[in-house]
mmCIF file of the C-alpha atoms, coordinates in Angstrom:
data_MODEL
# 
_entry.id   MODEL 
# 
loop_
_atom_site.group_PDB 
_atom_site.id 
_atom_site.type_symbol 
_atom_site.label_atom_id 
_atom_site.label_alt_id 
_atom_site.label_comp_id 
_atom_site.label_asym_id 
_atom_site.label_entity_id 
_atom_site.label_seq_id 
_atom_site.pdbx_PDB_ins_code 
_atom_site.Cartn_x 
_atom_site.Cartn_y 
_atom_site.Cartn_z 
_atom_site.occupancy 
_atom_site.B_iso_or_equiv 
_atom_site.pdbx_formal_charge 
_atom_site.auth_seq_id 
_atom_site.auth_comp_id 
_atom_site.auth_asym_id 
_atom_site.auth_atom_id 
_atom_site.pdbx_PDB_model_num 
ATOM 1   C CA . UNK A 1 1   ? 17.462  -11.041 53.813  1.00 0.00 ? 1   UNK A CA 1 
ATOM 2   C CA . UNK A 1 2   ? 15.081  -8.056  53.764  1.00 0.00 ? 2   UNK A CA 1 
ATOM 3   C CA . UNK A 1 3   ? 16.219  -6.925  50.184  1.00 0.00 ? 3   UNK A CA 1 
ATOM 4   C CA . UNK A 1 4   ? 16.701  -10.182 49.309  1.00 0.00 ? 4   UNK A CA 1 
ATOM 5   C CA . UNK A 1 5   ? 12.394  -10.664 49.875  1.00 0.00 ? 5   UNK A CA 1 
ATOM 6   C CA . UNK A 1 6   ? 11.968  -7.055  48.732  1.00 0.00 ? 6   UNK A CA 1 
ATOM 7   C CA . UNK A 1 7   ? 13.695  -7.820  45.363  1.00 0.00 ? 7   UNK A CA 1 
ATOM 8   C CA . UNK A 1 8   ? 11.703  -11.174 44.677  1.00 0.00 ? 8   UNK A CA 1 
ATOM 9   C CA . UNK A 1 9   ? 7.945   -9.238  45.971  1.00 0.00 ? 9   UNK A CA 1 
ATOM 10  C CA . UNK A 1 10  ? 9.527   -6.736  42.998  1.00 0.00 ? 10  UNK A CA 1 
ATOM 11  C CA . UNK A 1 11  ? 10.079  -8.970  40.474  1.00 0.00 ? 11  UNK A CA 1 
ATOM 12  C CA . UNK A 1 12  ? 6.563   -10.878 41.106  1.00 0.00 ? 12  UNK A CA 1 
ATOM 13  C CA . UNK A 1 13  ? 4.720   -6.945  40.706  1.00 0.00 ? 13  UNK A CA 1 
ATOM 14  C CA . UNK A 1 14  ? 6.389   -6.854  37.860  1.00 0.00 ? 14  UNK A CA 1 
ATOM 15  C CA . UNK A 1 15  ? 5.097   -10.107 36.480  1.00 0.00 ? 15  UNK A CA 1 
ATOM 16  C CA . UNK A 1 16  ? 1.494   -9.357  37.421  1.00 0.00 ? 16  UNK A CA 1 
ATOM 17  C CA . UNK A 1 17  ? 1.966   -5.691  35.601  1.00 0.00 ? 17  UNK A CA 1 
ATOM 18  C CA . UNK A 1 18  ? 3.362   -7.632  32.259  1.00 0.00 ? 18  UNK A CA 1 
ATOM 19  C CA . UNK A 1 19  ? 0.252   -10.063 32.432  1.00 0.00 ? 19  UNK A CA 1 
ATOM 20  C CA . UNK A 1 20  ? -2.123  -7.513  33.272  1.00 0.00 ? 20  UNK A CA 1 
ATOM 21  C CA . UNK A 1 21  ? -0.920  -5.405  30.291  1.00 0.00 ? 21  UNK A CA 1 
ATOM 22  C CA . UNK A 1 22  ? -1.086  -8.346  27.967  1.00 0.00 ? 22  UNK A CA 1 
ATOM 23  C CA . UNK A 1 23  ? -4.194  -8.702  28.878  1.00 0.00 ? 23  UNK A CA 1 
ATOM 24  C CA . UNK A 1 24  ? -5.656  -5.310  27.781  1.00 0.00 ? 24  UNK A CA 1 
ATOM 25  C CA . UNK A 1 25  ? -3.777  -5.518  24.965  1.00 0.00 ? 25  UNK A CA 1 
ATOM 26  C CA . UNK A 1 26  ? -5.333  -8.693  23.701  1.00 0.00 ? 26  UNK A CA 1 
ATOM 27  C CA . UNK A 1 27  ? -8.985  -7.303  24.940  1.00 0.00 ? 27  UNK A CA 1 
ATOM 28  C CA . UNK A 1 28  ? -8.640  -4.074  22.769  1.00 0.00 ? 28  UNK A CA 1 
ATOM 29  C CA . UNK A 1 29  ? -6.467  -5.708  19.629  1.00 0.00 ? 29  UNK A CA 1 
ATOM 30  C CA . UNK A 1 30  ? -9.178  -5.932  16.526  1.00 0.00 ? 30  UNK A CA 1 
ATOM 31  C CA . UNK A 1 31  ? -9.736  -9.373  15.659  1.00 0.00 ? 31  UNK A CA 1 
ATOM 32  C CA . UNK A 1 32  ? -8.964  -9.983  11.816  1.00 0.00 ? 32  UNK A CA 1 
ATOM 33  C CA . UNK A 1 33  ? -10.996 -12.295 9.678   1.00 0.00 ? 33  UNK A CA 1 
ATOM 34  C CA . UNK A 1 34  ? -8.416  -13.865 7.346   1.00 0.00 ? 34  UNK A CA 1 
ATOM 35  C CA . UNK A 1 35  ? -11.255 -15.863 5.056   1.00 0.00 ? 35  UNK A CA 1 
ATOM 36  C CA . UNK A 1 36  ? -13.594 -12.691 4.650   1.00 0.00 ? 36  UNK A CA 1 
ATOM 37  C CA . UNK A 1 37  ? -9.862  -9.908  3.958   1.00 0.00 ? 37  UNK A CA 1 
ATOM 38  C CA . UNK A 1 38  ? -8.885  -12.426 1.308   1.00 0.00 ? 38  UNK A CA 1 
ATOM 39  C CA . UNK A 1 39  ? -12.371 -12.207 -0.145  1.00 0.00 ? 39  UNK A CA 1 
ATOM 40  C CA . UNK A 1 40  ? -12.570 -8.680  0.005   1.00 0.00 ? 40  UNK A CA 1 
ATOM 41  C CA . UNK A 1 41  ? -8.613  -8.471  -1.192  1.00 0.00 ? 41  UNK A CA 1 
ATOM 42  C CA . UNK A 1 42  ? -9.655  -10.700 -4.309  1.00 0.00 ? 42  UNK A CA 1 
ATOM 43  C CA . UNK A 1 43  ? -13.096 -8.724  -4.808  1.00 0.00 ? 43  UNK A CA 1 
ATOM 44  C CA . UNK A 1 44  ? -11.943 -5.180  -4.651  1.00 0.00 ? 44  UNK A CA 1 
ATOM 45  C CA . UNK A 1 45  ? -8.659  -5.711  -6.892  1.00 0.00 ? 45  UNK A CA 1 
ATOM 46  C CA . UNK A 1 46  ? -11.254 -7.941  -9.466  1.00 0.00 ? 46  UNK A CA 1 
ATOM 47  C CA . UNK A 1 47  ? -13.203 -4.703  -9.793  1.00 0.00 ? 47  UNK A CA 1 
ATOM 48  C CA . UNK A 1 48  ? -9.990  -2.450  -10.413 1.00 0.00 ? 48  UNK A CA 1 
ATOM 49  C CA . UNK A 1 49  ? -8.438  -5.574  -13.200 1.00 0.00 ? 49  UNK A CA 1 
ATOM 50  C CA . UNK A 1 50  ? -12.300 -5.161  -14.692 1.00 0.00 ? 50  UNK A CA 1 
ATOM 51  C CA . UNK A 1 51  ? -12.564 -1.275  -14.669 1.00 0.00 ? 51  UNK A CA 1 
ATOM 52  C CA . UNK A 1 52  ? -9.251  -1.450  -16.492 1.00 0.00 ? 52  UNK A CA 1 
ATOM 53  C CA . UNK A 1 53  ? -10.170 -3.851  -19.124 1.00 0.00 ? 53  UNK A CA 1 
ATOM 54  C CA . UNK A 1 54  ? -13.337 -1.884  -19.817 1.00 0.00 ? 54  UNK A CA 1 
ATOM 55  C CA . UNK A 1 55  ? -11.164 0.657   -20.851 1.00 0.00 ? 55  UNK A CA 1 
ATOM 56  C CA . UNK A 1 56  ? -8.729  -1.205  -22.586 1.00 0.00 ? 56  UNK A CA 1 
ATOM 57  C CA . UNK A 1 57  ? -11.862 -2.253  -24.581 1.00 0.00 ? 57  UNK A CA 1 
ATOM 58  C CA . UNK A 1 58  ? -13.035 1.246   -25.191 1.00 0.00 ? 58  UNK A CA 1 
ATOM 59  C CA . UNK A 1 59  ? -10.211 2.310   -26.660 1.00 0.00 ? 59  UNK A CA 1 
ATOM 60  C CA . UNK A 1 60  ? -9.307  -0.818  -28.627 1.00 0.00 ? 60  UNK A CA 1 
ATOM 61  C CA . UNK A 1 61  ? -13.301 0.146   -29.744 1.00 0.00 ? 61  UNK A CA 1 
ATOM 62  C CA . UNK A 1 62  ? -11.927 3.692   -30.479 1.00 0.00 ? 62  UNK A CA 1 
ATOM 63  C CA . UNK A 1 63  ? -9.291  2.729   -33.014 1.00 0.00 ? 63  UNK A CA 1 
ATOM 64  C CA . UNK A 1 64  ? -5.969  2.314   -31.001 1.00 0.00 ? 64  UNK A CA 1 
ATOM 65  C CA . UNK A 1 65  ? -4.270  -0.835  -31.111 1.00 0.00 ? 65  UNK A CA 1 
ATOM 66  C CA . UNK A 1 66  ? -3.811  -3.638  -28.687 1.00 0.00 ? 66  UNK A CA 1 
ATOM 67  C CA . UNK A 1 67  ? -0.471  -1.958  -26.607 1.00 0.00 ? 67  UNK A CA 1 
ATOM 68  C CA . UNK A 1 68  ? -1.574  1.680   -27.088 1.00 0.00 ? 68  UNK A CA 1 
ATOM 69  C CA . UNK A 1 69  ? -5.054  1.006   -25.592 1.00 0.00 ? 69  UNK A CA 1 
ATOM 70  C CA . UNK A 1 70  ? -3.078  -0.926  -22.768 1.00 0.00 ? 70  UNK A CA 1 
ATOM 71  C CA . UNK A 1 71  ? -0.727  1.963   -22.580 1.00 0.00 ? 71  UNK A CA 1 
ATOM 72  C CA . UNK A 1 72  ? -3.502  4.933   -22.234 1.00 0.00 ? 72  UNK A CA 1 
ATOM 73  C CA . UNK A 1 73  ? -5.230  2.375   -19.868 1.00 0.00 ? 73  UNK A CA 1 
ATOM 74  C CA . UNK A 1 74  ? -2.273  2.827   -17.577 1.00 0.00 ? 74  UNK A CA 1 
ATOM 75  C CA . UNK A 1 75  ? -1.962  6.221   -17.913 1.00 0.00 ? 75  UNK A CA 1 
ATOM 76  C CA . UNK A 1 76  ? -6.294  6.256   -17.198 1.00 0.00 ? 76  UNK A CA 1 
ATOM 77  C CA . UNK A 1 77  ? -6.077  4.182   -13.777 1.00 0.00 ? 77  UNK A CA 1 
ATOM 78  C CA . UNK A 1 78  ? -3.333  6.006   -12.679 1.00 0.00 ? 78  UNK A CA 1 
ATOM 79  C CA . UNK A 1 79  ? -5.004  9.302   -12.976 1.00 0.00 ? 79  UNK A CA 1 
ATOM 80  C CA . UNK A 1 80  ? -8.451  7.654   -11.421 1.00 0.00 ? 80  UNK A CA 1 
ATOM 81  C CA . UNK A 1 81  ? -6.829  6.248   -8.625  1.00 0.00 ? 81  UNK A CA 1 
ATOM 82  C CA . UNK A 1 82  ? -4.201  10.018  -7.723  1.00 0.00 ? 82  UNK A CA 1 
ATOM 83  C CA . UNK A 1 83  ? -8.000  11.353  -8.149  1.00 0.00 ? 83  UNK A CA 1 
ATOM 84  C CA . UNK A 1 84  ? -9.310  9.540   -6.307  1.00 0.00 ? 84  UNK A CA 1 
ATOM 85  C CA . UNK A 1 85  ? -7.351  9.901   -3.398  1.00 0.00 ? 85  UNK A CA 1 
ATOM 86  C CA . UNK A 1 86  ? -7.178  13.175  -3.432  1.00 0.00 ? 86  UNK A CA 1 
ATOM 87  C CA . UNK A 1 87  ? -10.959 13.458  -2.808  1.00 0.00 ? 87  UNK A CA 1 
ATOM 88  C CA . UNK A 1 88  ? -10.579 10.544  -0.348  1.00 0.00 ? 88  UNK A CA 1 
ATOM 89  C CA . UNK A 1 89  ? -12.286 8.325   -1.963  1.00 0.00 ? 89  UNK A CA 1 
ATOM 90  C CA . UNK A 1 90  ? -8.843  5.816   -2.178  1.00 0.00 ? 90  UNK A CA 1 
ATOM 91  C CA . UNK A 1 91  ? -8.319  5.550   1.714   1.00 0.00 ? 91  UNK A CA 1 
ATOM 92  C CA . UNK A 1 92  ? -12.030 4.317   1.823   1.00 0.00 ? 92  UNK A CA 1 
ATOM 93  C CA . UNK A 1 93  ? -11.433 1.453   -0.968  1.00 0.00 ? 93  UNK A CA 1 
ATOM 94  C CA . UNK A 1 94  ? -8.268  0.582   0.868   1.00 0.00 ? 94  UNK A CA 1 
ATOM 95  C CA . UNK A 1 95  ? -9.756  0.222   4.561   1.00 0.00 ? 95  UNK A CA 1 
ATOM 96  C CA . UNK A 1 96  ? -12.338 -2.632  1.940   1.00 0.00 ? 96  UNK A CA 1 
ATOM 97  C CA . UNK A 1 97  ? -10.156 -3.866  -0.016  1.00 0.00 ? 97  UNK A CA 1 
ATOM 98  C CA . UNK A 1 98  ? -6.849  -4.216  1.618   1.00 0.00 ? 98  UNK A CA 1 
ATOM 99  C CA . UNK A 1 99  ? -4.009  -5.574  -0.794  1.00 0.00 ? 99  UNK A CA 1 
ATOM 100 C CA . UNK A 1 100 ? -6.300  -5.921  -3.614  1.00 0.00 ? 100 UNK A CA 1 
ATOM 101 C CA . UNK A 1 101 ? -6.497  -1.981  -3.685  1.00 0.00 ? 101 UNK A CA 1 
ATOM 102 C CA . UNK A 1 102 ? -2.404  -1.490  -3.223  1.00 0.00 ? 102 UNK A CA 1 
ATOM 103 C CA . UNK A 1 103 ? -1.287  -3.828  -5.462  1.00 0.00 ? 103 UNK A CA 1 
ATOM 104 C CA . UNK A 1 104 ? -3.004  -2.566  -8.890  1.00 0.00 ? 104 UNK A CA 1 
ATOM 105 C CA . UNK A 1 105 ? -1.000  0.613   -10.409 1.00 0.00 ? 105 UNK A CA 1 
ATOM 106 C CA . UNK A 1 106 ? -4.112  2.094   -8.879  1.00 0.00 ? 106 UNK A CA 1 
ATOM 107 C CA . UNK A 1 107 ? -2.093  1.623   -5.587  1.00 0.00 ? 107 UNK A CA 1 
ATOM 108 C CA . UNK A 1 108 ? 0.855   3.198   -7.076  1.00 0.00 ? 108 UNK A CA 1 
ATOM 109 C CA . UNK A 1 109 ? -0.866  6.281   -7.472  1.00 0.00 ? 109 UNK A CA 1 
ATOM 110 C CA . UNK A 1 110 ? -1.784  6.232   -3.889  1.00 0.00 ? 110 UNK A CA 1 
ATOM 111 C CA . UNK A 1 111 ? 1.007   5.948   -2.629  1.00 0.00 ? 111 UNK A CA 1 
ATOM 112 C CA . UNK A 1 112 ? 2.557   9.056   -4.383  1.00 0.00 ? 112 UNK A CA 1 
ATOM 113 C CA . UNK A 1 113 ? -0.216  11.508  -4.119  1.00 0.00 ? 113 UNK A CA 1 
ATOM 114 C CA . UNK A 1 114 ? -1.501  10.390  -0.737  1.00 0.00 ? 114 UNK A CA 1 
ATOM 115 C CA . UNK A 1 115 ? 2.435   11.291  1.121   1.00 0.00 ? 115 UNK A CA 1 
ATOM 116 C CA . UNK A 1 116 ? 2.631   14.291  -1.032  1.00 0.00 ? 116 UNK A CA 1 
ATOM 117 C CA . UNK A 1 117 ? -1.184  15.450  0.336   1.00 0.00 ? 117 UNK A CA 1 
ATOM 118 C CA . UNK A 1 118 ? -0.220  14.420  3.978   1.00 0.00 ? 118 UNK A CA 1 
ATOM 119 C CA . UNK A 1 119 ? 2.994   17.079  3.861   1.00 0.00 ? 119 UNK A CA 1 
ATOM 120 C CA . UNK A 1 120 ? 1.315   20.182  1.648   1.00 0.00 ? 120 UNK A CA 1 
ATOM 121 C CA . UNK A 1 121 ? 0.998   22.173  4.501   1.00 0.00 ? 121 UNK A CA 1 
ATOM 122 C CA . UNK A 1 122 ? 4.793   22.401  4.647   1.00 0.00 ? 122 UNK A CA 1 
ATOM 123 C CA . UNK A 1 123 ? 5.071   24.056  1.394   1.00 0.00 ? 123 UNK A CA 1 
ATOM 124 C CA . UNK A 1 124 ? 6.043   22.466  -2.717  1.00 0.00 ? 124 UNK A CA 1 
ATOM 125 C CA . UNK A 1 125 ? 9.710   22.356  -2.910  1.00 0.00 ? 125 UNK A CA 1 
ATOM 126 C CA . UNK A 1 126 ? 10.110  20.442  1.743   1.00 0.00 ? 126 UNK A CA 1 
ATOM 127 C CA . UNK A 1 127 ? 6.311   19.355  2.065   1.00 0.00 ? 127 UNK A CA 1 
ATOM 128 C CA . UNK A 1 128 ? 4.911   17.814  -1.604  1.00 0.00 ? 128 UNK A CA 1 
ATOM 129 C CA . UNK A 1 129 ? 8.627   17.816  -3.284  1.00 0.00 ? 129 UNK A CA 1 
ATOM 130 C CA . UNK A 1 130 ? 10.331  15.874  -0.289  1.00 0.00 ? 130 UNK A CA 1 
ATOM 131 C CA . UNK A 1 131 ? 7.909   13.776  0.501   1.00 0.00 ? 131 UNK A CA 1 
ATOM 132 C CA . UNK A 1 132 ? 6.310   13.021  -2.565  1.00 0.00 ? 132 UNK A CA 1 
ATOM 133 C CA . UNK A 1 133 ? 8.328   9.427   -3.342  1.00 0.00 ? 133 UNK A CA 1 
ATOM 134 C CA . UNK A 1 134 ? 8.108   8.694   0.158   1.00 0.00 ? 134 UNK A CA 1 
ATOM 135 C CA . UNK A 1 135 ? 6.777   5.294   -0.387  1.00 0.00 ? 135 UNK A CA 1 
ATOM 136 C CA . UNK A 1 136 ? 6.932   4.465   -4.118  1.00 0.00 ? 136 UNK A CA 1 
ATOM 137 C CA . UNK A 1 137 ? 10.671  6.093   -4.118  1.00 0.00 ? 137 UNK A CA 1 
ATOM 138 C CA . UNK A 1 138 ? 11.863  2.478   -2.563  1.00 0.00 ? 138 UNK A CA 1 
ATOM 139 C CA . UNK A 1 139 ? 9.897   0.297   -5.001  1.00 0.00 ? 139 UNK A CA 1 
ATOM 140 C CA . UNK A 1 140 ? 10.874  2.429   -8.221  1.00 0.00 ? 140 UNK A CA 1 
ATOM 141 C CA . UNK A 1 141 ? 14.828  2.247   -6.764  1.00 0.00 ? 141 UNK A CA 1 
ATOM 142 C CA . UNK A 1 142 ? 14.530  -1.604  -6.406  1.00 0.00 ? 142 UNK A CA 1 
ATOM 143 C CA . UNK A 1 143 ? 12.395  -2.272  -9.627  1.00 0.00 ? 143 UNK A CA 1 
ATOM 144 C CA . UNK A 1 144 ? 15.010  -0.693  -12.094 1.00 0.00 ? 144 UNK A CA 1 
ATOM 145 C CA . UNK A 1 145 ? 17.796  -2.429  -9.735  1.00 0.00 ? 145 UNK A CA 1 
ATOM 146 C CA . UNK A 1 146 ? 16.481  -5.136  -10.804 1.00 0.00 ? 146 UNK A CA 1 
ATOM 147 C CA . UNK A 1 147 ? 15.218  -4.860  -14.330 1.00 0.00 ? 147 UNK A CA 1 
ATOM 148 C CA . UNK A 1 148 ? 19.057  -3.824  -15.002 1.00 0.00 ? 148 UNK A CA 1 
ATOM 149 C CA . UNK A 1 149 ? 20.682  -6.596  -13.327 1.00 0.00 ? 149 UNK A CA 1 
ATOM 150 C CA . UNK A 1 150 ? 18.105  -9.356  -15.022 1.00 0.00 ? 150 UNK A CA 1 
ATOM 151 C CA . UNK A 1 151 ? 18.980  -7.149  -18.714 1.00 0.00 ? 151 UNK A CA 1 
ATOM 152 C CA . UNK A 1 152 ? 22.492  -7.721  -18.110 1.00 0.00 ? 152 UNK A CA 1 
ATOM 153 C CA . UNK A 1 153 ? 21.761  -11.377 -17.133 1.00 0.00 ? 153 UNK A CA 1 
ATOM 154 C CA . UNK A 1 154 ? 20.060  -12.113 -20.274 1.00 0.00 ? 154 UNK A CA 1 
ATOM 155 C CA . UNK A 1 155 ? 22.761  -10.268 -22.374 1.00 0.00 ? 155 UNK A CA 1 
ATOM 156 C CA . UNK A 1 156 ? 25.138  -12.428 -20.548 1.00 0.00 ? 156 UNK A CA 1 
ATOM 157 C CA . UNK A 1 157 ? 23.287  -15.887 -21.148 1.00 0.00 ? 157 UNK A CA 1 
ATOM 158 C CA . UNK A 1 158 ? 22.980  -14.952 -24.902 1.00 0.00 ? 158 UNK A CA 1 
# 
């Protein structure tokens, strides 16, 4: 009878630990503002789309055509956006701008040179070399997955 008490007085400490824990979790968990992340989402990756088409316009100004301007444009935001996180400017706009700062190609950048930073210390060929597709490795794998398998579709349904 004893252990049959000392089991039950057991399982009720345990119960009081589980709520007391949940408890401090839910004091200390940051409170997210959906309405004012959205906002700051939509503002931040607005800037990046403008900043772009400023320089799509400068260089359609400059003489190239339409698709080479959008084509150097690429090549421009990606190189702004690997600079700028290596100065650590990137990490700043994405603690603002949450997914409006990832999803541009700006964001791709990031999230080559920002793994490949992290690992340095550990030398070119195991640090930057092996760690360098970390996270874009997955989306460049799945992307021509699936540009191949639409291709073939559309070859098929000719």
């Amino acid at each position: 009878m004893v252990s049959v008490k000392g089991n039950i007085e057991q399982q009720q400490e345990q119960e009081n630990l589980r709520e007391e824990y949940r408890l401090l979790v839910e004091s200390v968990k940051p409170q997210h503002n959906i309405l004012k992340n959205c906002v700051m989402a939509f503002l931040v990756g607005g800037a990046i789309c403008v900043i772009g088409q400023l320089f799509i316009d400068f260089f359609v100004s400059q003489g190239l055509g339409e698709r080479e301007a959008a084509a150097v444009t690429a090549g421009t935001m990606v190189f702004l956006g690997a600079f700028l996180t290596g100065i650590g400017v990137y990490d700043q706009i994405g603690k603002i701008g949450g997914a409006g700062s990832i999803i541009p190609i700006t964001g791709f950048a990031n999230s080559i040179v920002a793994p490949a930073m992290e690992f340095k210390r550990e030398g070119f060929l195991f640090g930057v070399g092996a760690k360098l597709f970390t996270v874009a490795g997955p989306v460049l794998v799945y992307g021509i997955i699936t540009s191949c398998l639409i291709g073939i579709i559309y070859y098929l349904l000719q």
